[in-house]
C-alpha positions as CSV (number, residue, x, y, z in Angstrom):
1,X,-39.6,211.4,82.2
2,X,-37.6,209.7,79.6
3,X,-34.6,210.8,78.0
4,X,-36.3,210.9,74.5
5,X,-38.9,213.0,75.7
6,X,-37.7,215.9,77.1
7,X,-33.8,217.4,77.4
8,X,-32.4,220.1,79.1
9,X,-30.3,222.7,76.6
10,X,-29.4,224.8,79.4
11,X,-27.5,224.1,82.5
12,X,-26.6,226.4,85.0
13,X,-27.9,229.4,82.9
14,X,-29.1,231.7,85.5
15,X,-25.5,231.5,87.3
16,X,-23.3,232.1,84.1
17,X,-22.4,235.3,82.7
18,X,-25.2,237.5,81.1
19,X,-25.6,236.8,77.4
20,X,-26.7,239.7,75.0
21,X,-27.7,238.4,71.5
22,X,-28.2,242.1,70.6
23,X,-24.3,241.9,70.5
24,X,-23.8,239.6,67.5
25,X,-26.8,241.1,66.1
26,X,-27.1,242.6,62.6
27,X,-29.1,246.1,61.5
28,X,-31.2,244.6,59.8
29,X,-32.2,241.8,62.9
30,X,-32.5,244.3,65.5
31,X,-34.6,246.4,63.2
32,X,-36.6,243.6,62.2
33,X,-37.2,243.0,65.9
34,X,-37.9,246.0,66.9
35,X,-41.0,246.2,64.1
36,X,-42.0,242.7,65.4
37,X,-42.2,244.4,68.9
38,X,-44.5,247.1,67.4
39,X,-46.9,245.7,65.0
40,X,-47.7,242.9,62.7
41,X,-44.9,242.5,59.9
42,X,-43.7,240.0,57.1
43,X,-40.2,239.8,56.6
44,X,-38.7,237.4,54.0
45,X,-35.3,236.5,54.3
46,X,-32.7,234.1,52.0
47,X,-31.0,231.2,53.5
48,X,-28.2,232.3,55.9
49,X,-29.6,235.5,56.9
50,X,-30.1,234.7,60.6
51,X,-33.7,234.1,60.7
52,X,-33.8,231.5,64.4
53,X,-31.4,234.2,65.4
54,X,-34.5,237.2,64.9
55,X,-36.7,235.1,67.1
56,X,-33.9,234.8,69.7
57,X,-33.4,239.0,69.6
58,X,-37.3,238.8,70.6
59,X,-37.4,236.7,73.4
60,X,-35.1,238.4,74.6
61,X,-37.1,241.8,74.6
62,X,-39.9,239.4,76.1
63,X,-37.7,238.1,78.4
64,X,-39.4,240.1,81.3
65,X,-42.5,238.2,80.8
66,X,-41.0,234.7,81.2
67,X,-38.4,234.6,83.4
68,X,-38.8,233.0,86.5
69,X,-40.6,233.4,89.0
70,X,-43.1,234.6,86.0
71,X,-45.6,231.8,85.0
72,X,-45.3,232.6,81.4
73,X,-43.3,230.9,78.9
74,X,-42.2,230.3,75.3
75,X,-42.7,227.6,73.2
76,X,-40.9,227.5,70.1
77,X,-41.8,224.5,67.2
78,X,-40.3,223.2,65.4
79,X,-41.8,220.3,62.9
80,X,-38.9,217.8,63.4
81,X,-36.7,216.2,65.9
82,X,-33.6,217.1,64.4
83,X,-34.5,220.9,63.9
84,X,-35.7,220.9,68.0
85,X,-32.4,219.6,69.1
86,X,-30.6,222.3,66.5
87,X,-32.8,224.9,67.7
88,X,-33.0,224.8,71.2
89,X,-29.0,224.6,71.0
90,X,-29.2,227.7,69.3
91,X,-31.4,229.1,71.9
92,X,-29.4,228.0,74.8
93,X,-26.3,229.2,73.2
94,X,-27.4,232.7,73.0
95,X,-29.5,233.8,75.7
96,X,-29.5,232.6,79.5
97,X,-33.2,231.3,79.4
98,X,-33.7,227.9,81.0
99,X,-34.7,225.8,78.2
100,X,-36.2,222.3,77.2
101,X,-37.1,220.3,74.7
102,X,-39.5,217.4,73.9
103,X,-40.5,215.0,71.1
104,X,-40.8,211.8,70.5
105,X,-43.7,209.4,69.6
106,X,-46.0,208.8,72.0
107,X,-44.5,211.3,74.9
108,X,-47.0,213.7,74.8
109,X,-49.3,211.6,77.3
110,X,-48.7,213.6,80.0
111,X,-51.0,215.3,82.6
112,X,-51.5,218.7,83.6
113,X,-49.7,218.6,87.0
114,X,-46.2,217.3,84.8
115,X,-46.3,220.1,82.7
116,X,-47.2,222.3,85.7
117,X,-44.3,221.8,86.7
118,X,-41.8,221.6,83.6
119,X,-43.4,225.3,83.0
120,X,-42.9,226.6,86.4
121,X,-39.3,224.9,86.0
122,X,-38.4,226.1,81.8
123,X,-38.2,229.2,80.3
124,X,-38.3,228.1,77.1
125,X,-39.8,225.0,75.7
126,X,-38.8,223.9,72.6
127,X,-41.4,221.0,70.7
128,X,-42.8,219.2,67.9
129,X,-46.0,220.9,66.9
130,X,-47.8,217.4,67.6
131,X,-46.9,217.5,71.2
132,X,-47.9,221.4,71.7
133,X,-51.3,220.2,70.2
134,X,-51.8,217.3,71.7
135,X,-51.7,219.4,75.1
136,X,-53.4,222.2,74.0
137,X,-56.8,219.7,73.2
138,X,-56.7,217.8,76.4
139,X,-55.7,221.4,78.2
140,X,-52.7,220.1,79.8
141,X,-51.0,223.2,78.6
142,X,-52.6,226.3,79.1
143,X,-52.7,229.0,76.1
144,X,-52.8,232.0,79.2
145,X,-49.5,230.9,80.5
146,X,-47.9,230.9,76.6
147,X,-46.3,234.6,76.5
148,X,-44.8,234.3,72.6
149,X,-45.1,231.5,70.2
150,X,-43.1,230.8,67.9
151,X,-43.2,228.8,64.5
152,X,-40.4,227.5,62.5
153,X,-41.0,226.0,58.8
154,X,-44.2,227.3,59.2
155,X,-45.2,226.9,55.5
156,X,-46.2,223.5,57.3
157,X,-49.1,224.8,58.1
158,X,-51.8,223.9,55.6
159,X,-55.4,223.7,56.8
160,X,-56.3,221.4,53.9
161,X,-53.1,218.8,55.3
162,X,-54.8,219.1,58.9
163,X,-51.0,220.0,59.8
164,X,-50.4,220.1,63.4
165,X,-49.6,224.0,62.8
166,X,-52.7,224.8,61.3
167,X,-54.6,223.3,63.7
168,X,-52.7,225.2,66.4
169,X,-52.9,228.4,64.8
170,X,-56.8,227.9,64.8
171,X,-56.6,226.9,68.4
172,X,-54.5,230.2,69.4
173,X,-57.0,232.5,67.3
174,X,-58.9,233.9,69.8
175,X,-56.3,234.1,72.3
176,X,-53.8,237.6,73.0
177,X,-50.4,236.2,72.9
178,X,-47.4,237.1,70.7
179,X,-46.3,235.2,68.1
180,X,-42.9,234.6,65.8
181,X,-44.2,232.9,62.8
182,X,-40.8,231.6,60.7
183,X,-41.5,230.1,57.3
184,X,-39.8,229.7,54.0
185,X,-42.8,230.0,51.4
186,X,-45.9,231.8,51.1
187,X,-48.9,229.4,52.6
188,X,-52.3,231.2,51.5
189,X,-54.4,229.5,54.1
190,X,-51.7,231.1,56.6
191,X,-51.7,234.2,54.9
192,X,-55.8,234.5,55.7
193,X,-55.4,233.3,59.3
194,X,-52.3,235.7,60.1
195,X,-54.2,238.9,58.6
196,X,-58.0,237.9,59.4
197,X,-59.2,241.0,61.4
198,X,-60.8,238.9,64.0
199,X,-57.4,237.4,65.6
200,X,-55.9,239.6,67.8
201,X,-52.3,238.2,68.0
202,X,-49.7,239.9,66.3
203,X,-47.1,237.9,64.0
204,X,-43.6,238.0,62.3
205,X,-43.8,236.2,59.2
206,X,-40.2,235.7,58.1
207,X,-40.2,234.3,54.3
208,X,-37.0,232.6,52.2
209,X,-36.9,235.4,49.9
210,X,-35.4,232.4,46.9
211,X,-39.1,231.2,46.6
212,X,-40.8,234.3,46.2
213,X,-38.3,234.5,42.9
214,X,-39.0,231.2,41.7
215,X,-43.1,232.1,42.7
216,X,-42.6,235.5,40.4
């Protein structure tokens, strides 16, 4: 594996002292958590307000279903190299989950033993959308072993544009996992897959409030 393609944000988590991210935490996250625990909820926030750190509150109340020796994990996208290095340092920062990250051009070629075994390794996997795809068509990564999904900028995700995120989100439809779904304006054709009665997954949609006042 090249260095480009995949890099641990975590060493040694397991052995260091117990991180809480309920601790730093405001109300308003841990409520907004909590909801997202329970049911299906939009939340728009403005720049600043801790949205990456509401995702990180839930995995951490998922966290029984994908720490090791657990075969489940999460995969949190993000849509560019820059924001999956940012990220998973967030991630890594805050809670003691083994995490990775990948992305790069052309290093999602892998097979289905490699990943095998970077998911039995990672607790977290943090990617470009294009790679998770990629994966997902040529079933190297298995949608039964993703416990929570999460996606960041997910206004991306416009079926007309074939983004990578749409074409997830269609792939993921009929499957039961949670998902985190973080985006800064209102995308209709992701309004209709979030809230079509035939899916069965259950989403946070976190929303920049600033563009629903320049959208009123």
């Amino acid at each position: 594996m090249s260095e480009d393609e995949a890099e641990s944000s975590s060493s040694g988590a397991a052995a260091s002292e117990p991180k809480d991210p309920r601790t730093i935490a405001r109300k308003y996250q841990l409520d907004l958590c909590k909801r997202a625990v329970d049911e299906n909820i939009i939340v728009y926030l403005g720049t600043g307000c801790g949205k990456t750190h509401i995702a990180v509150l839930l995995m951490y109340e998922l966290g029984h279903l994908i720490r090791k020796p657990s075969r489940e994990v999460c995969v949190f996208l993000a849509p560019t190299i820059p924001l999956v290095r940012q990220q998973a340092m967030v991630i890594a920062d805050s809670t003691n989950f083994k995490v990775q990250r990948y992305y790069g051009s052309g290093k999602h070629s892998r097979d289905h033993q490699a990943w095998e075994k970077e998911m039995g390794e990672y607790e977290v996997l943090v990617m470009t959308p294009q790679i998770l795809l990629h994966n997902l068509r040529h079933c190297f990564i298995r949608m039964d072993l993703i416990a929570l999904l999460i996606f960041d900028e997910c206004h991306h995700a416009q079926a007309q544009k074939r983004h990578p995120y749409a074409q997830i989100m269609k792939v993921t439809a009929c499957h039961t996992i949670s998902m985190l779904v973080a985006c800064t304006i209102i995308c209709c054709n992701l309004w209709k897959l979030i809230f079509s009665p035939r899916n069965f997954l259950w989403y946070l949609c976190i929303i920049n409030s600033s563009f629903l006042l320049n959208l009123s």
